[in-house]
Structures are given as C-alpha cells and as structure tokens.
C-alpha positions as a printed NumPy array, in Angstrom:
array([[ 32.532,  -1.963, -18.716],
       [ 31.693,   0.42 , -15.935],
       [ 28.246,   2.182, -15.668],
       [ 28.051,   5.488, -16.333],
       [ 27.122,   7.506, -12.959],
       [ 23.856,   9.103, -14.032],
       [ 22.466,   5.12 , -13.695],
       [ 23.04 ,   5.674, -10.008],
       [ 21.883,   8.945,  -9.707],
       [ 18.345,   9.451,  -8.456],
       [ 15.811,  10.251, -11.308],
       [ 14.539,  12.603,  -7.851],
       [ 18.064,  15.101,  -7.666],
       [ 17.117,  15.048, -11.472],
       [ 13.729,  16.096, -11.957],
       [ 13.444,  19.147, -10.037],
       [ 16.184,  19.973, -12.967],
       [ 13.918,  19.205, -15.909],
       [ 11.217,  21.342, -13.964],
       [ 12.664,  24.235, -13.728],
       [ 14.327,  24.356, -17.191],
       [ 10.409,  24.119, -18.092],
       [  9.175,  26.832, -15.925],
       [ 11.937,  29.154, -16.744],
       [ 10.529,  29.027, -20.111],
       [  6.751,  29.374, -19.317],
       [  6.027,  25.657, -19.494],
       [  4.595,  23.484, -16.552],
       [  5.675,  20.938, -13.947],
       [  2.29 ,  19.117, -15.323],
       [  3.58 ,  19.199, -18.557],
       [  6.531,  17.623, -17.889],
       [  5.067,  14.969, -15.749],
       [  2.899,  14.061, -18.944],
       [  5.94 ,  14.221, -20.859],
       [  7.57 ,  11.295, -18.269],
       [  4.682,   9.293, -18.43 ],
       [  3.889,   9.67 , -22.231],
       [  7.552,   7.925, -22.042],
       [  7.619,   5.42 , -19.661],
       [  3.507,   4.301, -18.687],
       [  4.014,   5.141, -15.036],
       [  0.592,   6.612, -13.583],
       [  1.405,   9.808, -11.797],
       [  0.765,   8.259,  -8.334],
       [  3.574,   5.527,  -9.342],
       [  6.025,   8.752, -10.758],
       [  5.087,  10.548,  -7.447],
       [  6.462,   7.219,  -5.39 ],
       [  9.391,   6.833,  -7.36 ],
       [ 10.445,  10.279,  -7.001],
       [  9.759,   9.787,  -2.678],
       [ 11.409,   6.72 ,  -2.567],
       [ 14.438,   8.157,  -5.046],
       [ 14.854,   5.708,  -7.504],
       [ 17.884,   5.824,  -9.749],
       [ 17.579,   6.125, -13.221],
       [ 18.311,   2.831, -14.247],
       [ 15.555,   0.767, -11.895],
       [ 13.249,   4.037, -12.86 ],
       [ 13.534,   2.936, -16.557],
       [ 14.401,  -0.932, -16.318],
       [ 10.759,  -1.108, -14.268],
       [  8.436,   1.522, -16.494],
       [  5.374,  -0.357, -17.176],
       [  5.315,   0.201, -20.949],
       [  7.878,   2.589, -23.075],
       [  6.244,   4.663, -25.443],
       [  7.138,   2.615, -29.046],
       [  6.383,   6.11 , -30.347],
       [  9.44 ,   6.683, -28.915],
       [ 11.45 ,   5.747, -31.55 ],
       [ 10.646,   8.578, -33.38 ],
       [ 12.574,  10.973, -31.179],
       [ 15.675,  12.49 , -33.446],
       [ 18.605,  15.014, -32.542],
       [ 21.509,  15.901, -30.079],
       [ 21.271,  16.347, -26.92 ],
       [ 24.227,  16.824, -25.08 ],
       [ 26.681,  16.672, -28.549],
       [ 25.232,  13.017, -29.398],
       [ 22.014,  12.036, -31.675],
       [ 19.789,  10.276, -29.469],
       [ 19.165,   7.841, -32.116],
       [ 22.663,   6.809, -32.554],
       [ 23.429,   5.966, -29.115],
       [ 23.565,   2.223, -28.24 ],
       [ 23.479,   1.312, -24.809],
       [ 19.831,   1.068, -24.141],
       [ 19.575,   3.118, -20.526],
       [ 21.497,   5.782, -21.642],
       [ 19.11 ,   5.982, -24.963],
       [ 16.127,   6.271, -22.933],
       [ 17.474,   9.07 , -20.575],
       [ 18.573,  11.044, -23.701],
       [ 15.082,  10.511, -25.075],
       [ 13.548,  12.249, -21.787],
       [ 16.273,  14.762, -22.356],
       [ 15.547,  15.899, -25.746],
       [ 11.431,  15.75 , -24.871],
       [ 12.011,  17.748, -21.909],
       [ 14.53 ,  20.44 , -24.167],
       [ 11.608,  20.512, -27.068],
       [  9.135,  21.433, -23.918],
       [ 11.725,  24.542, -22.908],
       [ 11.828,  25.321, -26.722],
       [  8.063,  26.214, -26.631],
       [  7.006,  23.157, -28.699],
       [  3.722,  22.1  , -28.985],
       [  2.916,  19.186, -26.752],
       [  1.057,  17.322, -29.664],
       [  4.756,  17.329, -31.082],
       [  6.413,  16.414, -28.394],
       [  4.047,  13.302, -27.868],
       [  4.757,  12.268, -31.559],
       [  1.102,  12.318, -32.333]])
C-alpha cells in the first residue's frame, strides 16, 4: 500500500498554514502551538526543533512523547471524512490536528478545544 504524501511532507511547510488560518480569524500562533502540544506532549522547545529541523509528519507523530488520550473525543469531517472513522492511524492523528486547528478558526473556546 503506498503512503499517502502528506507523511512525507514536513509538519514545517504545514504549520505556517494552520497559523495563518488562525490569525486570519483573530486567534493566535500561541494558541495553536498549545493546541499541538495539548495533542502530541512535545514541550515547545522540542515543537520549535522539529519545525527547524523539518520533520515530516509521520516521524513528528510516530515520536510525540505522549498523545493526548483525550483525544479520542475529537468528532466530525474534516476534509469530507469523520475523523473518527478513519483507520490508518497517522492519517487519524493529522485529521485530529486538523479539525482542532478548524474549531480554533471557528472562534471556539480553547477549554473546548482541549476537551476539558
């Protein structure tokens, strides 16, 4: 089965992208780091590294310290699929940053977005 080509991609061409879909909306780059590290249990110096040394997505997620088990509780579509129905474990966890990172631009509270 061949990967799909966002698992190559660098989570660092990507992230400038979930930034500014925040800001354009009145939300923070801060806000999304917590978001990414509510998710995967990387400190921000260890998110700041990975983004320098452009990490793809798949090592960025195969090597967070600790995901979220909160994260379970994220539901809906993002991109046409429901996060929760996908199977492939990678592409599961980049839809879950996904769909945090579109509830962010939709002005939702961050105690909501954490699942707290």
């Amino acid at each position: 089965m061949k990967k799909h080509r966002i698992y190559t991609m660098s989570f660092a061409s990507v992230y400038p992208h979930y930034v500014a879909k925040a800001e354009k909306k009145g939300r923070t780059k801060t806000e999304v780091d917590q978001i990414i590290r509510w998710l995967t249990g990387y400190e921000q110096e260890a998110l700041e590294a990975l983004l320098e040394a452009k990490t793809n997505f798949e090592t960025f997620f195969a090597e967070a310290p600790q995901l979220n088990p909160s994260r379970e509780l994220i539901k809906g579509v993002v991109c046409g699929v429901r996060v929760e129905n996908i199977e492939e474990p990678t592409m599961r966890e980049i839809r879950y940053l996904d769909k945090l990172i579109d509830e962010l631009a939709r002005g939702k509270a961050m105690e909501k977005i954490l699942r707290k």
